[in-house]
PyMOL commands that place a pseudoatom at each C-alpha (Angstrom):
pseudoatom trace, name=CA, resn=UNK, resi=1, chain=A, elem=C, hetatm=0, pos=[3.771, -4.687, 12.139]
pseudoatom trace, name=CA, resn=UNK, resi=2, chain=A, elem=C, hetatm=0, pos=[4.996, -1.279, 12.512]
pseudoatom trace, name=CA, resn=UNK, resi=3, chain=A, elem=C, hetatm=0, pos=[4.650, 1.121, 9.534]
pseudoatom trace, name=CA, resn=UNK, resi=4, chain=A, elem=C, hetatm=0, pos=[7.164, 3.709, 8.788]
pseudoatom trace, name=CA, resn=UNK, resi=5, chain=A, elem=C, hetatm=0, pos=[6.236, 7.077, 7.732]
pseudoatom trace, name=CA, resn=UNK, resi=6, chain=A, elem=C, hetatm=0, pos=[8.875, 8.933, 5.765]
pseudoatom trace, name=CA, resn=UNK, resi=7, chain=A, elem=C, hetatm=0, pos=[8.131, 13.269, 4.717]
pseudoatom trace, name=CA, resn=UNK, resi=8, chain=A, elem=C, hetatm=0, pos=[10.665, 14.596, 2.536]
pseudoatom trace, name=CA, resn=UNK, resi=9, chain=A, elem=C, hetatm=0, pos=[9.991, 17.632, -0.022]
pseudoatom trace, name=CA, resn=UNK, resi=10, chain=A, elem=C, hetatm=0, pos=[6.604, 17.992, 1.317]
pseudoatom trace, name=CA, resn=UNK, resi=11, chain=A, elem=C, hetatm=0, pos=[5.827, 14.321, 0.158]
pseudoatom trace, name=CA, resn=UNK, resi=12, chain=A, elem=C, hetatm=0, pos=[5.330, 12.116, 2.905]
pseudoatom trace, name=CA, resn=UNK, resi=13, chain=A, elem=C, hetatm=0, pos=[5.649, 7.979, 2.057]
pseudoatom trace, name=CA, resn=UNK, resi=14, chain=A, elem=C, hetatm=0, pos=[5.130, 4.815, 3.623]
pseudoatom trace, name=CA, resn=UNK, resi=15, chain=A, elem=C, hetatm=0, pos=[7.903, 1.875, 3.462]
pseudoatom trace, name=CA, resn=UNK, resi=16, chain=A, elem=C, hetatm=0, pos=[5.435, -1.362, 2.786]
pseudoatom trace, name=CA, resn=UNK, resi=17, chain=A, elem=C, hetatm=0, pos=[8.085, -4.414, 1.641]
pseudoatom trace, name=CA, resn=UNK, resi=18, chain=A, elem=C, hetatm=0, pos=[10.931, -2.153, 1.455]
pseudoatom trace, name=CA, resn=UNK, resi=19, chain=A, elem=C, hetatm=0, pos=[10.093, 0.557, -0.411]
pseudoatom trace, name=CA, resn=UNK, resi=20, chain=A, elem=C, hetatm=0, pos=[8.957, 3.495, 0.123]
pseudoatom trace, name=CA, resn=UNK, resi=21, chain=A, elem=C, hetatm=0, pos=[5.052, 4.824, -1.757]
pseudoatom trace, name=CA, resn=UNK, resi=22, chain=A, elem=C, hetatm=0, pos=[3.265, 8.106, -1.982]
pseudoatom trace, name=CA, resn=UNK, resi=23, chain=A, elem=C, hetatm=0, pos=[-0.565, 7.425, -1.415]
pseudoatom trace, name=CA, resn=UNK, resi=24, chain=A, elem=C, hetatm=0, pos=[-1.435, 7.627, -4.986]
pseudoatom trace, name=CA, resn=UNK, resi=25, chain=A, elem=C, hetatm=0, pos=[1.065, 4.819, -5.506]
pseudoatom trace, name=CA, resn=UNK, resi=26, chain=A, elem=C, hetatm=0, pos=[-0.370, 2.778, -3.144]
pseudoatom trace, name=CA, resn=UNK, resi=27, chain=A, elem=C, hetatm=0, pos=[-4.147, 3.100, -4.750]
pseudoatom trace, name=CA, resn=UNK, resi=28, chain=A, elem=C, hetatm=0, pos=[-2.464, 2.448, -7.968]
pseudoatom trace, name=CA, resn=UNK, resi=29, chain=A, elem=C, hetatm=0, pos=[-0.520, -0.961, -6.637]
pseudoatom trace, name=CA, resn=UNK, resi=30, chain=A, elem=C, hetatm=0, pos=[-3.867, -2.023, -4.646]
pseudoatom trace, name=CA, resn=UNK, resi=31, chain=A, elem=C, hetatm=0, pos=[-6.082, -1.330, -8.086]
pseudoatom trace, name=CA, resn=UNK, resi=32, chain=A, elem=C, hetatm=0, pos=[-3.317, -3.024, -10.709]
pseudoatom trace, name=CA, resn=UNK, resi=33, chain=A, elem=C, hetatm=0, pos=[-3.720, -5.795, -7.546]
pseudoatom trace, name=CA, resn=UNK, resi=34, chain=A, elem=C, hetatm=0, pos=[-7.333, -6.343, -7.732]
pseudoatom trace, name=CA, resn=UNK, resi=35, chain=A, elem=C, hetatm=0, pos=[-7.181, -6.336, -11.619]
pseudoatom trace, name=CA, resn=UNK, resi=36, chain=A, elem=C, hetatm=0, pos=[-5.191, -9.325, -11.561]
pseudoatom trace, name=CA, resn=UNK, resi=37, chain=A, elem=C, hetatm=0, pos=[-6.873, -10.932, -8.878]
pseudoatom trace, name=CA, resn=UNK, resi=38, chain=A, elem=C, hetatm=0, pos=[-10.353, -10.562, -10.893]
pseudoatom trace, name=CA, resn=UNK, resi=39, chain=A, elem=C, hetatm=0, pos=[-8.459, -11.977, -14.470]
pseudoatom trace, name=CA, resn=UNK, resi=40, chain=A, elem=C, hetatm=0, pos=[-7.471, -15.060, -12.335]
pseudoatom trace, name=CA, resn=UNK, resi=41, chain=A, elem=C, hetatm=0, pos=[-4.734, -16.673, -10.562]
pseudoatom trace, name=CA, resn=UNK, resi=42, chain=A, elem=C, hetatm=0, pos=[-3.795, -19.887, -9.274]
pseudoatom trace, name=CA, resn=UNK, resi=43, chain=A, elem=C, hetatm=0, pos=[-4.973, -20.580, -5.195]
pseudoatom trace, name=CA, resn=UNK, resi=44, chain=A, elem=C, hetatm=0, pos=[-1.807, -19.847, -3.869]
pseudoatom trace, name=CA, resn=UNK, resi=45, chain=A, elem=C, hetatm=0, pos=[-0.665, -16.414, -5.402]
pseudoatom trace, name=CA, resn=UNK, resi=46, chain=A, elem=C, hetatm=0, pos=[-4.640, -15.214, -5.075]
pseudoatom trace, name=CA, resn=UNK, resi=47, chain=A, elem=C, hetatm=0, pos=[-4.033, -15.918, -1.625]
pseudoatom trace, name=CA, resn=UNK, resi=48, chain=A, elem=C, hetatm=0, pos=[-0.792, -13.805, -1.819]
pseudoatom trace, name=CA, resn=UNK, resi=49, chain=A, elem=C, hetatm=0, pos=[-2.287, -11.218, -3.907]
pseudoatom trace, name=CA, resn=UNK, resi=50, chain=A, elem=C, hetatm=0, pos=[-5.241, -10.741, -1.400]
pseudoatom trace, name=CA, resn=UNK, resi=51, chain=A, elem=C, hetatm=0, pos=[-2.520, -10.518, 1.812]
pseudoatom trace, name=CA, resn=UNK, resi=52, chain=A, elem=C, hetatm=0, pos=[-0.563, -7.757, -0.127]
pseudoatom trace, name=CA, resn=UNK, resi=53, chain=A, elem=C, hetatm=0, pos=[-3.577, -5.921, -0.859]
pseudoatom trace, name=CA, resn=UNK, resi=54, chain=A, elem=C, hetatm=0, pos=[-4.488, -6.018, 2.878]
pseudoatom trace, name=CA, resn=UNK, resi=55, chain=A, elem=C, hetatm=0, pos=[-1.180, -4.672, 3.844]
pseudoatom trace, name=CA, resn=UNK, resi=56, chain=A, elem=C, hetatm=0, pos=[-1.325, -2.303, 1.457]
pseudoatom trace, name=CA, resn=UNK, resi=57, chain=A, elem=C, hetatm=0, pos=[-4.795, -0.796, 2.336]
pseudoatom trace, name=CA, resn=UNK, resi=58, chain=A, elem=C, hetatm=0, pos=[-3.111, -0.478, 6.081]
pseudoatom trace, name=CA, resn=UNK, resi=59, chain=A, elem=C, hetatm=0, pos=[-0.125, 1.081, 4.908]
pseudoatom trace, name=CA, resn=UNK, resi=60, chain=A, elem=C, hetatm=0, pos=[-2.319, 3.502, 2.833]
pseudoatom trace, name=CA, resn=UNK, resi=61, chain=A, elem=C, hetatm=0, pos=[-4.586, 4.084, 5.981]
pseudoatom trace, name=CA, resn=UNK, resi=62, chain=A, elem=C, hetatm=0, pos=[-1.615, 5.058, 7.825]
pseudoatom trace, name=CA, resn=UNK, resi=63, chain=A, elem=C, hetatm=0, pos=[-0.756, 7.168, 5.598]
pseudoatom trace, name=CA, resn=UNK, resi=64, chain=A, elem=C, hetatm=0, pos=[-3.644, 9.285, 5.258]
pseudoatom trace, name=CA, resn=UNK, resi=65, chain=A, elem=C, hetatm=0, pos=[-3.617, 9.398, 9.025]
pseudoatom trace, name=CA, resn=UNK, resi=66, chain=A, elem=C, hetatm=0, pos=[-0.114, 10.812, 8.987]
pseudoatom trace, name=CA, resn=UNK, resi=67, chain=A, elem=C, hetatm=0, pos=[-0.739, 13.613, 6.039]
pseudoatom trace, name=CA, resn=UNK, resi=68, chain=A, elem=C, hetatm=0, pos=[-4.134, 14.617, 8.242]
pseudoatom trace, name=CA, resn=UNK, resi=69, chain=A, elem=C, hetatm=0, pos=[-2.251, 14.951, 11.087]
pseudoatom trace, name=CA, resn=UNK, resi=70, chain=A, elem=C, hetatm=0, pos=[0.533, 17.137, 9.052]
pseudoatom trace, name=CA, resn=UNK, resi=71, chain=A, elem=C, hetatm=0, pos=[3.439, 15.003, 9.678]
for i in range(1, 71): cmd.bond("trace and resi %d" % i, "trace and resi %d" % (i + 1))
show_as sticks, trace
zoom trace
């Protein structure tokens, strides 16, 4: 999977599913993730639920790889 970084006005985002996230987006989406994944959900969409959040936390590591390396 190959993870686009995007810097525009000094903010630089990640595209994960076709759109694009600043890092504190992507904590937010992986916390309001775990929330729901801790109130309950059926097998299938906890399943889905726990492969976003591991794209996520990639996209968000490559992220803060990219802003440490000043991109």
């Amino acid at each position: 999977m190959s993870t686009q970084i995007i810097s525009t006005n000094d903010i630089i985002r990640v595209e994960f599913c076709g759109h694009l996230y600043a890092a504190d987006e992507l904590r937010e989406a992986i916390w309001l993730t775990n929330i729901e994944l801790r109130n309950g959900l059926p097998k299938r969409e906890r399943l889905e639920a726990q492969q976003q959040i591991a794209g996520m936390e990639l996209a968000l590591q490559a992220l803060t790889e990219a802003e440490g390396e000043g991109r």
